[in-house]
N, C-alpha and C positions, 0 to 999 in steps of 0.2 A: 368322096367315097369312091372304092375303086371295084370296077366289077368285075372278076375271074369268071367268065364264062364255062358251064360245062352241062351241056345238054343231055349228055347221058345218064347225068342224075334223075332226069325228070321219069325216064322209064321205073328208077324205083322209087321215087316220091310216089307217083301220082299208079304206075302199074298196080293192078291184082297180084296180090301177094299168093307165091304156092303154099295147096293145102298141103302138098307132099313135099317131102323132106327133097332140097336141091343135091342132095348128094347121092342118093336112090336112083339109080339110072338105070333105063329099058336095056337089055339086049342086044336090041340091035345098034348099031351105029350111025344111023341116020340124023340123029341133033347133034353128035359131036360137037360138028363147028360152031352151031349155035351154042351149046352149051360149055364150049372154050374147053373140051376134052382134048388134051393133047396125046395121051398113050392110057392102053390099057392092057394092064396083067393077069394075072390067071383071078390072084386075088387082090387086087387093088389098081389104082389107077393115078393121072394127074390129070389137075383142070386148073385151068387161071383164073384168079376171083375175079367175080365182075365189080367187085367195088377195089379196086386195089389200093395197097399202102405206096408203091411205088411201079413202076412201068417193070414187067413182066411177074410179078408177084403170081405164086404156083402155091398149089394145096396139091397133097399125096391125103388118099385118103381108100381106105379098104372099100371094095364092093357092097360088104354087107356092114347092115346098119349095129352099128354097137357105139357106148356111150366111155368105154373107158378100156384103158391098155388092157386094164388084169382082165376083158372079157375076149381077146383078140386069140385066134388058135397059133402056137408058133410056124409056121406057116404063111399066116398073114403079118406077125409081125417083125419076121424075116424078110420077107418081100418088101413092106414098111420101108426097113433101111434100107434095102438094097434101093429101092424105088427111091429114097430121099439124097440116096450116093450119085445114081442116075442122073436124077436132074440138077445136083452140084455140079457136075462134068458139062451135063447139057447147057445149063446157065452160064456160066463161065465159059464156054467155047459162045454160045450165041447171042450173050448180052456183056461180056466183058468186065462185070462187074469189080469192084476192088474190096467188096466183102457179101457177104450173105447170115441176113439174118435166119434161124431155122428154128422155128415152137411150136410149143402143142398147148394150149388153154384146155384142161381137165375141169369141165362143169361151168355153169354160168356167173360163180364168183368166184373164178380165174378167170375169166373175161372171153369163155367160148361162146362169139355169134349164135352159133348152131349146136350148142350142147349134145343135143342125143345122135349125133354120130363124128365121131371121131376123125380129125383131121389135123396134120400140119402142115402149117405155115413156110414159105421159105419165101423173104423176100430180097432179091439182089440190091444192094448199096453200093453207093460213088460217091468218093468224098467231095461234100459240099451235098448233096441231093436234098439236105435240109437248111432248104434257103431262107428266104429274109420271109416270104410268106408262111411258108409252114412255121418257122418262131415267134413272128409276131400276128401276121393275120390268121393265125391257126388254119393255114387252108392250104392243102397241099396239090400240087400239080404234076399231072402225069403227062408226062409228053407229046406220047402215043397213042394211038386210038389202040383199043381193044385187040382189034381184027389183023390189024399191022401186026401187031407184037405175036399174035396167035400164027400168022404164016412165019412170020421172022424164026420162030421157035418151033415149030412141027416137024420142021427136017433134021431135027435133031434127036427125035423120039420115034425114030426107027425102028429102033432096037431096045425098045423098052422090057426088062424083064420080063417075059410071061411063062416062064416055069422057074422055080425054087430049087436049087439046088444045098444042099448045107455044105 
């Protein structure tokens, strides 16, 4: 048997799970880093999932809590694309990727983690990144630690939208 070490899992094995919603964020800016905020918009923002599919995997997801597109003001989901335009440029200048997956899981049998607030996905791909373990040991490996990839990427959301223009 072969053992893939990953210790960061055990914070959410074993952690207290939040009663409040991970996407609900305070005001002020003081857990950014911790909570792998990279930019914030007028109305929306980007944070790096701490469970990732692949090493710098981003969520764009609006400030306020809503469970489906048709509930979004246009507004917010202007900002959306523009914020998912962003960090196509961002990703590709700071992680060099040779493709980018980008979705939105609409409810819990479309397969959203976190149903009641609305988020997508974008995860950077490199051909091969689905190696011999992710095909057959179903178990995938991220490179990077977390916190690497969160400085690797924060100079490049500088200039993250924070006003809408049409």
């Amino acid at each position: 048997m072969e053992v893939l070490w990953a210790p960061w899992r055990m914070d959410y094995i074993l952690g207290p799970k939040p009663d409040a919603c991970v996407f609900c964020l305070p005001e002020n800016r003081d857990e950014d880093r911790e909570r792998l905020v990279l930019a914030r918009g007028r109305h929306t923002f980007v944070i790096m999932n701490k469970f990732p599919y692949n090493c710098g995997h981003l969520m764009v997801t609006p400030f306020r809590h809503a469970s489906c597109l048709t509930e979004l003001t246009p507004e917010e989901t202007l900002e959306l694309t523009k914020g998912l335009t962003y960090c196509t440029k961002a990703m590709q200048e700071a992680m060099h990727p040779q493709g980018i997956n980008i979705g939105l899981n609409l409810g819990a049998a479309a397969g959203a983690g976190i149903a009641s607030h609305i988020h997508f996905q974008m995860v950077p791909r490199w051909n091969g990144d689905s190696s011999f373990m992710a095909v057959f040991g179903e178990t995938r490996v991220v490179p990077q630690h977390l916190l690497s990839t969160y400085d690797r990427l924060l100079p490049f959301f500088t200039d993250y939208p924070t006003t809408v223009t049409s």
